[in-house]
C-alpha positions as CSV (number, residue, x, y, z in Angstrom):
1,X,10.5,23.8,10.9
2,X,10.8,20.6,12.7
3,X,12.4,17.8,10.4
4,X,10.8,14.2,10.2
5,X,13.7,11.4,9.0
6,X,11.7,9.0,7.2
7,X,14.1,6.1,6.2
8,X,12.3,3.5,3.6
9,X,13.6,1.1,1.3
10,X,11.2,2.7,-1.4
11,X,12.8,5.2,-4.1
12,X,10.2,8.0,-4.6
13,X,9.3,6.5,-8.1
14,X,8.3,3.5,-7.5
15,X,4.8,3.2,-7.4
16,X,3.3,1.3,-4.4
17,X,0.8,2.2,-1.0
18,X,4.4,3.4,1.0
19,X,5.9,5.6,-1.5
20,X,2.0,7.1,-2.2
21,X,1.6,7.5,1.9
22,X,4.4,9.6,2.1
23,X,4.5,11.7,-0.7
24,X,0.5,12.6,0.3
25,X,1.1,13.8,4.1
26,X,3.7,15.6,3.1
27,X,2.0,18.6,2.0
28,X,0.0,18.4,5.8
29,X,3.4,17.9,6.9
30,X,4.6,21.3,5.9
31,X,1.5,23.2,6.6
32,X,1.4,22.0,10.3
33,X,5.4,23.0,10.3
34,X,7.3,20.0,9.6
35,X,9.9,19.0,6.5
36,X,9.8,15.6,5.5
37,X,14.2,14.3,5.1
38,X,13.8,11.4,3.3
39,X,16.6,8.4,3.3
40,X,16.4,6.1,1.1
41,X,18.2,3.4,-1.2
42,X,19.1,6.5,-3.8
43,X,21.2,7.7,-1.1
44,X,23.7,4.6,-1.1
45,X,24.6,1.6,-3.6
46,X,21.8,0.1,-4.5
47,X,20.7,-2.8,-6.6
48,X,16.7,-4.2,-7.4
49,X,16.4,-7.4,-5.9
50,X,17.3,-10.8,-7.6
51,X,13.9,-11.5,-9.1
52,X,12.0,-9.0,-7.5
53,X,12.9,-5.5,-8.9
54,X,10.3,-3.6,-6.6
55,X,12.6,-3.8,-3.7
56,X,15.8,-2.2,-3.6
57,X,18.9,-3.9,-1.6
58,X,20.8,-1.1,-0.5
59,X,24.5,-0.8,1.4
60,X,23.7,1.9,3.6
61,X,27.4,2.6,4.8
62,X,27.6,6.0,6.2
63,X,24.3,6.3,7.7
64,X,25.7,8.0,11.1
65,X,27.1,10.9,8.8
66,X,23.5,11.4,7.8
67,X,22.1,11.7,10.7
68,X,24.6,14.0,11.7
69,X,24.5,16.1,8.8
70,X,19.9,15.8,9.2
71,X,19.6,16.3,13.1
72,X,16.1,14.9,12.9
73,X,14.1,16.1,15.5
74,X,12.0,12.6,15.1
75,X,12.8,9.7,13.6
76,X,10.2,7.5,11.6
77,X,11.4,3.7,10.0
78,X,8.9,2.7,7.2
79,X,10.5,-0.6,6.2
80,X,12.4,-3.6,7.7
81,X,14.5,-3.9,5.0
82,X,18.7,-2.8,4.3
83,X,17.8,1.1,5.3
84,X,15.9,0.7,7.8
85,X,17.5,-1.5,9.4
86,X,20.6,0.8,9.5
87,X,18.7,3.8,10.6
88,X,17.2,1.3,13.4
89,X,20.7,-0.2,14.5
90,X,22.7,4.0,14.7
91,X,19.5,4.9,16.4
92,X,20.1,2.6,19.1
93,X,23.8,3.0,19.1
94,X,22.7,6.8,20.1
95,X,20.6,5.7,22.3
96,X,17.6,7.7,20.3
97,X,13.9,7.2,20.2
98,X,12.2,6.6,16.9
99,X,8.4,5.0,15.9
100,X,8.3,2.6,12.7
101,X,5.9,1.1,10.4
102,X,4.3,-1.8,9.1
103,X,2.9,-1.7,5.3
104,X,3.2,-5.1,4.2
105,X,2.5,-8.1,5.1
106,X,6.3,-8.9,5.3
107,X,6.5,-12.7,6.6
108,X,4.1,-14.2,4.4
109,X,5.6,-12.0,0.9
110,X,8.9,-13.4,2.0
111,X,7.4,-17.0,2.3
112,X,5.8,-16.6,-1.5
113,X,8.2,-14.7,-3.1
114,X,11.3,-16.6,-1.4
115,X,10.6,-19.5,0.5
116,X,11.4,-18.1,3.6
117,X,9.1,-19.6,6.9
118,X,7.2,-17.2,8.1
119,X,8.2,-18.0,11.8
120,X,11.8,-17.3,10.8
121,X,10.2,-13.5,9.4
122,X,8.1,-13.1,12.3
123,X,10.9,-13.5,14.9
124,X,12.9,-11.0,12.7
125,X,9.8,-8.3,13.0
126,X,10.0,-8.9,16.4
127,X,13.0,-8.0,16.8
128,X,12.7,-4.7,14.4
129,X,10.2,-3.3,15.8
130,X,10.2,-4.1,19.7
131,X,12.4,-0.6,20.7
132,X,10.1,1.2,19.2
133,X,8.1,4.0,20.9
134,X,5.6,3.5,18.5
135,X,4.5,1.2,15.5
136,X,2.0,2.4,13.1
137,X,0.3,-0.5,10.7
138,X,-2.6,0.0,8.2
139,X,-5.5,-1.3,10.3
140,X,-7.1,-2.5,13.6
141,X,-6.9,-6.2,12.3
142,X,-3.7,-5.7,11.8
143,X,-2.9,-4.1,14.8
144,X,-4.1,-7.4,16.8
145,X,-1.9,-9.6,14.0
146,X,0.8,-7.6,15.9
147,X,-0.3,-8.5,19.3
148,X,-1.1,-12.1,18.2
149,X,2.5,-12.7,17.5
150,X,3.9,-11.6,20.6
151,X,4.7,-8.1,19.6
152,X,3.4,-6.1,22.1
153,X,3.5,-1.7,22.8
154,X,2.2,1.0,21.4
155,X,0.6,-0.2,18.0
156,X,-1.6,2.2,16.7
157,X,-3.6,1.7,13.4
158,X,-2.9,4.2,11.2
159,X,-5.5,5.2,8.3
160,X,-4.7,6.2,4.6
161,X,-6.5,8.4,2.0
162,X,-7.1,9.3,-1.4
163,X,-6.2,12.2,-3.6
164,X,-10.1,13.5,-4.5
165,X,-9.0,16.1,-7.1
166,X,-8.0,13.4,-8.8
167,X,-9.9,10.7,-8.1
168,X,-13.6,11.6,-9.1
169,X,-16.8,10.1,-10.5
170,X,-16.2,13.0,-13.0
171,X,-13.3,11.2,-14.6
172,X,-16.6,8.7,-16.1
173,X,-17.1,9.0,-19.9
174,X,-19.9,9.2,-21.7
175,X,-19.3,6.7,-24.6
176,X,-19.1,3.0,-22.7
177,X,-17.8,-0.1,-23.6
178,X,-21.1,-2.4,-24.3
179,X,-19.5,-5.3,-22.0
180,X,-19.0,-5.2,-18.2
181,X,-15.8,-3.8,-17.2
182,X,-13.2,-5.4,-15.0
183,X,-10.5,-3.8,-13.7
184,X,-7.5,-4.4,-11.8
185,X,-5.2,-1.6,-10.9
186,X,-1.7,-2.3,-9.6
187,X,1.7,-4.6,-9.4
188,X,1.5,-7.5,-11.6
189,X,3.4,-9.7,-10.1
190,X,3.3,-13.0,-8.0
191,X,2.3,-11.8,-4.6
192,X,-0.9,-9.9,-6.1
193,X,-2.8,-13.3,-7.0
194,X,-3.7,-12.1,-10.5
195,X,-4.5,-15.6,-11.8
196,X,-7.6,-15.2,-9.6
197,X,-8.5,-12.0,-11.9
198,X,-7.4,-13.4,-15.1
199,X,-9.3,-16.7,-14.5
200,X,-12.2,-15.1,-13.6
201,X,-15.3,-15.9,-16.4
202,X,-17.6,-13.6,-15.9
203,X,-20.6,-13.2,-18.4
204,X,-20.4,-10.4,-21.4
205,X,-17.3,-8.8,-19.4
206,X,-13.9,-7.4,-20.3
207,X,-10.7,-7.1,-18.1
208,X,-8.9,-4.9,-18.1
209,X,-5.3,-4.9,-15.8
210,X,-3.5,-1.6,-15.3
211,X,0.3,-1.8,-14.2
212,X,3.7,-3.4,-14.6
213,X,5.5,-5.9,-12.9
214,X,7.8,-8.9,-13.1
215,X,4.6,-11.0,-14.0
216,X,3.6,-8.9,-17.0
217,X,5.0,-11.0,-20.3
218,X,3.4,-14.4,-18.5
219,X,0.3,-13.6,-18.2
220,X,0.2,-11.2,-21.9
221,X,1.3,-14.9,-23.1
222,X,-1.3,-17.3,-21.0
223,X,-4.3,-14.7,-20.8
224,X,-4.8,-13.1,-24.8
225,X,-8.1,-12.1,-24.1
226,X,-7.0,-9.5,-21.5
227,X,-6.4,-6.1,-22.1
228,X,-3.0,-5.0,-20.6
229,X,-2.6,-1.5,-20.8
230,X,0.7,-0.9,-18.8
231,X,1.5,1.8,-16.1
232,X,-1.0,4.5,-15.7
233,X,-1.3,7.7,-13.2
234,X,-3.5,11.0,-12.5
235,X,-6.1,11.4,-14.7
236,X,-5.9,8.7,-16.7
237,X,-6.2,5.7,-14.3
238,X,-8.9,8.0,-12.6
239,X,-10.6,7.0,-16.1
240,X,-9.7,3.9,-15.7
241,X,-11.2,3.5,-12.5
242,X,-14.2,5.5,-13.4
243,X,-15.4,3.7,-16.6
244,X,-14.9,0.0,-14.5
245,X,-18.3,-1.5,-13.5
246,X,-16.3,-3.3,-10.9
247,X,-12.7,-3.5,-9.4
248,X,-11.6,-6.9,-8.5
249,X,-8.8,-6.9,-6.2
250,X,-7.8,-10.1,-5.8
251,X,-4.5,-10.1,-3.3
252,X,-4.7,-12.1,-0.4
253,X,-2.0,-10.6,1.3
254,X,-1.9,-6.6,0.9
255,X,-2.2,-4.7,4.8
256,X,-4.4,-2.5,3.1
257,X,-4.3,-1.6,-0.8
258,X,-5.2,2.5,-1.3
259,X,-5.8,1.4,-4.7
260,X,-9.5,0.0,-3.7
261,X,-10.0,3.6,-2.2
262,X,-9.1,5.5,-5.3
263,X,-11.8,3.1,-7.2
264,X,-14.2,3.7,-3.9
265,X,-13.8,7.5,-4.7
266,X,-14.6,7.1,-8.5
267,X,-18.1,5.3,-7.4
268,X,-16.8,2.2,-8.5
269,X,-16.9,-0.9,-6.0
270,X,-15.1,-3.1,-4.9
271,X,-14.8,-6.8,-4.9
272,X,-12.4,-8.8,-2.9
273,X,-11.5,-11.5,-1.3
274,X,-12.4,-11.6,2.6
275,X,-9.0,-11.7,3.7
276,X,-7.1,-8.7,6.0
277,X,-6.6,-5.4,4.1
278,X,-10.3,-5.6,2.2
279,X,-12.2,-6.5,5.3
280,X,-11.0,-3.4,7.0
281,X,-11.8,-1.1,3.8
282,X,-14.7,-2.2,2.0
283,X,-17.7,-1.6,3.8
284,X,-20.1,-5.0,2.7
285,X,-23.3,-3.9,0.7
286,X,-21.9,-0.5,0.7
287,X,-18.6,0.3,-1.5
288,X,-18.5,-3.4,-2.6
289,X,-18.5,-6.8,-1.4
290,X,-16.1,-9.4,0.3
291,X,-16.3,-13.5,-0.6
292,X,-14.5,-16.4,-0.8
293,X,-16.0,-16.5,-4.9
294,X,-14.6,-13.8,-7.0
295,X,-18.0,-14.4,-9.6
296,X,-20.2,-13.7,-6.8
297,X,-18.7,-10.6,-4.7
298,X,-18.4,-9.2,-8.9
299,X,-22.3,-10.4,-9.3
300,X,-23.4,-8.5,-6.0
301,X,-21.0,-5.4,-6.6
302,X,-23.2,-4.9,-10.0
303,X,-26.0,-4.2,-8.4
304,X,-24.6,-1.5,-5.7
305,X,-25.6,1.9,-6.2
306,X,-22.1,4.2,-7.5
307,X,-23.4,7.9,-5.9
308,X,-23.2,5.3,-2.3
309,X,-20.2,3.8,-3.4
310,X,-18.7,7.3,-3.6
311,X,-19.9,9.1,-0.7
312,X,-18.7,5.8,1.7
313,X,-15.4,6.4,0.4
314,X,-15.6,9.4,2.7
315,X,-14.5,8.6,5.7
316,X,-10.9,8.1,3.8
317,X,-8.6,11.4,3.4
318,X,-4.6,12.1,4.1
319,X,-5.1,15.1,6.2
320,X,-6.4,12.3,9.1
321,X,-3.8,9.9,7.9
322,X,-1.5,12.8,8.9
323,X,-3.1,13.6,11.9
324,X,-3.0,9.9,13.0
325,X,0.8,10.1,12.3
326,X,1.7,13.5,14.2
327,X,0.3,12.1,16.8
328,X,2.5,9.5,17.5
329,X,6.1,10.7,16.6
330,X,8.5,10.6,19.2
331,X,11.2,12.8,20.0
332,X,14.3,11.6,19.4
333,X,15.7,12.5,23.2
């Protein structure tokens, strides 16, 4: 079998769109012939980040023995941060060819979460990424932020998909809350924008938010009439998903967010903010709607028709998402 390297900043249990893109082209991955090697902080020291424990800061020291003891045949980098920069920097030193990734929207999480400028970030992905053969981000938007800020090459948009088995309109119940469902599925933490969520009034309605995060005690504290209902997976978010009358995502900043997909595929649509990420995956009038007012994308989502909502989810599935990313590995020499 020919062996992928995928180095990422991501343990495999964290939950979050990388760690989910990976694990689910993996199984193509070894039909079509290929083993996934993953590196990753759980192969060094590690430590969660100083208020942010979703990213690991890793001392990758001994990354050339790895390689060594891998012999990748290609190399993919999926993050910018402590790993993959190491993998990026013995690469070179090799004088080796290797595509990378871009899931997040990396200059402006660093400005929100740490006050970084986002031309300081930018000039860093530039860097990161301008040696490779090529770089694979969520979306065609995205693809022309790339070219926008100077980074220019091979960048390919790069499609994601959703686990169907799992997520189903057959996950719906039969007995249903009287109220209008909200839901929010992921990360509670700062870069998500809950406040939009939680502040939203909407008439006879209940919210509900599904995840954990660094944000989680504040807003249990500020918002009481919430129902927080901590870290689901598998069938029982599919229920959650299912039983929503709407999912509000409310990020402003997320490259794409599978989790609107997952709703998509449980007939439930989507409302959002019309920002890049949701523009690329919500089809208007179709699996939900896009608008500058959270109260009125939820008002117009309400009236969409679920068995539509469900079959334009569709078009999303991870044997394409690995098909997009066979395509465009390159051999290390």
């Amino acid at each position: 079998m020919k062996t992928i390297l995928i180095a990422t900043d991501n343990t495999h249990d964290q939950i979050n769109g990388v760690v989910t893109t990976y694990r689910n082209i993996a199984q193509y991955a070894e039909q079509d012939g290929y083993r996934l090697e993953f590196v990753d902080p759980e192969c060094f020291p590690h430590t969660p980040a100083p208020g942010y424990d979703a990213v690991d800061l890793s001392w990758p020291w001994g990354i050339s023995d790895i390689l060594d003891r891998i012999k990748p045949d290609y190399i993919h980098i999926a993050t910018e941060g402590p790993v993959g920069l190491a993998t990026r920097c013995a690469a070179d030193r090799r004088g080796w060819l290797y595509n990378t990734s871009y899931h997040t929207n990396f200059a402006e999480a660093l400005r929100k979460l740490l006050w970084i400028p986002e031309s300081l970030s930018w000039a860093y992905i530039r860097w990161f990424h301008r040696h490779s053969g090529r770089v694979l981000t969520t979306t065609e938007a995205m693809a022309q932020v790339f070219e926008s800020r100077g980074i220019k090459g091979n960048i390919v948009p790069w499609t994601r998909g959703v686990d169907r088995t799992v997520f189903n309109p057959n996950s719906r119940r039969l007995l249903r809350d009287d109220k209008i469902i909200l839901l929010y599925v992921g990360r509670v933490s700062i870069e998500k924008n809950l406040h939009a969520f939680c502040e939203l009034q909407y008439p006879n309605s209940k919210k509900i938010v599904v995840g954990d995060g660094p944000q989680l005690t504040e807003l249990q504290e500020k918002y009481t009439d919430i129902e927080f209902v901590g870290f689901h997976t598998g069938s029982e978010l599919a229920s959650y998903y299912a039983n929503a009358d709407v999912f509000v995502f409310p990020s402003r900043w997320d490259t794409f967010g599978i989790v609107m997909i997952e709703a998509m595929a449980c007939g439930t649509p989507v409302a959002a903010y019309p920002v890049t990420g949701p523009n690329q995956v919500v089809e208007q009038g179709v699996t939900g709607y896009l608008d500058g007012n959270l109260y009125t994308a939820v008002s117009r989502c309400l009236k969409l028709d679920r068995d539509r909502v469900q079959q334009g989810s569709q078009k999303w599935n991870w044997e394409n998402a690995w098909r997009i990313f066979r395509n465009n590995l390159v051999k290390v020499n």
